[in-house]
C-alpha positions in Angstrom: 12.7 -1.5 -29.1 11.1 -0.8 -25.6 10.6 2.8 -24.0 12.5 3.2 -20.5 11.8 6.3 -18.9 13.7 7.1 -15.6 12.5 10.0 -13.1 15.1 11.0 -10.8 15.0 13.2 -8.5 17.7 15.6 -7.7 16.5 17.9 -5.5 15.1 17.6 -1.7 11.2 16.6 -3.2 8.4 18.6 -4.8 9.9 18.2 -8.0 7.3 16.4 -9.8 8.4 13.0 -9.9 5.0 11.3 -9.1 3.2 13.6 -11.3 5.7 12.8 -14.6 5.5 9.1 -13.4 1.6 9.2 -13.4 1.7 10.8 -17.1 4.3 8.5 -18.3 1.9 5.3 -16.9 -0.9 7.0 -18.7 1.1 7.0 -22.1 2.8 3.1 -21.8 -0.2 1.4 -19.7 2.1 -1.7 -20.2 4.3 -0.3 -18.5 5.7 -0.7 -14.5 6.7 1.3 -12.0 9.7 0.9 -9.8 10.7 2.2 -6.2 14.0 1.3 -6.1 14.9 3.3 -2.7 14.2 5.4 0.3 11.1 4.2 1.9 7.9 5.6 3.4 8.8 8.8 4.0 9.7 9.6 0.3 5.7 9.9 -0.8 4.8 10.7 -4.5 1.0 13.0 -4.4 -1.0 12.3 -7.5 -4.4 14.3 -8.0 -7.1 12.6 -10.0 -8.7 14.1 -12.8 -12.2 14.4 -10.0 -9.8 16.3 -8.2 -9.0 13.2 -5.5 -5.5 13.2 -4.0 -3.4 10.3 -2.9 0.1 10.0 -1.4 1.7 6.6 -2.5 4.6 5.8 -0.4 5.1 1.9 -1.3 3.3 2.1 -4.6 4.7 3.6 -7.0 2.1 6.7 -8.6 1.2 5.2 -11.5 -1.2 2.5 -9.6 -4.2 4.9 -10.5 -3.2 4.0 -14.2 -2.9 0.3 -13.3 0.6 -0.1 -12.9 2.1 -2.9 -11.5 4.7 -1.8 -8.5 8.0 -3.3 -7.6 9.8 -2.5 -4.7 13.2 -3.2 -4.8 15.9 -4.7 -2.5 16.8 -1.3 -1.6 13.3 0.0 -0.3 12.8 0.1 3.2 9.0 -1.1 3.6 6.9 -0.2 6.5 4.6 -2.8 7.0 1.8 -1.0 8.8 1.9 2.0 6.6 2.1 -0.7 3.3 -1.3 -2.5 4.9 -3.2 1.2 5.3 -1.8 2.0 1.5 -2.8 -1.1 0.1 
């Protein structure tokens, strides 16, 4: 049987979905991650263990863990902002 964790948020933000992400991709690292709407402006900040924090807007937040992303049909992709991410 796989594991399928969902993080949803219901609120306006800040509710902790890119740090829950980021500790779920730490305990599945075969796992992947996936944006499936809103686009740039809905940003997930993870903070490193050395204390370094990144905003991922195209990707989901458990890249750090090496998670794959996938952005689906529903995500509106900035180009620009995806080529400053990457």
């Amino acid at each position: 049987m796989k594991n399928i964790k969902i993080v949803i948020g219901s609120n306006f933000g800040d509710e902790g979905k890119g740090l829950i992400t980021d500790y779920f991709a730490n305990q599945y690292p075969n796992g992947i991650v996936v944006r499936f709407n809103g686009g740039v402006q809905a940003s997930h900040t993870v903070i490193t263990p050395n204390s370094i924090r990144h905003m991922f807007s195209h990707f989901g937040s458990g890249t750090l863990s090496g998670l794959p992303t996938h952005l689906s049909e529903f995500f509106i992709a900035n180009p620009i902002i995806f080529k400053k991410e990457y």
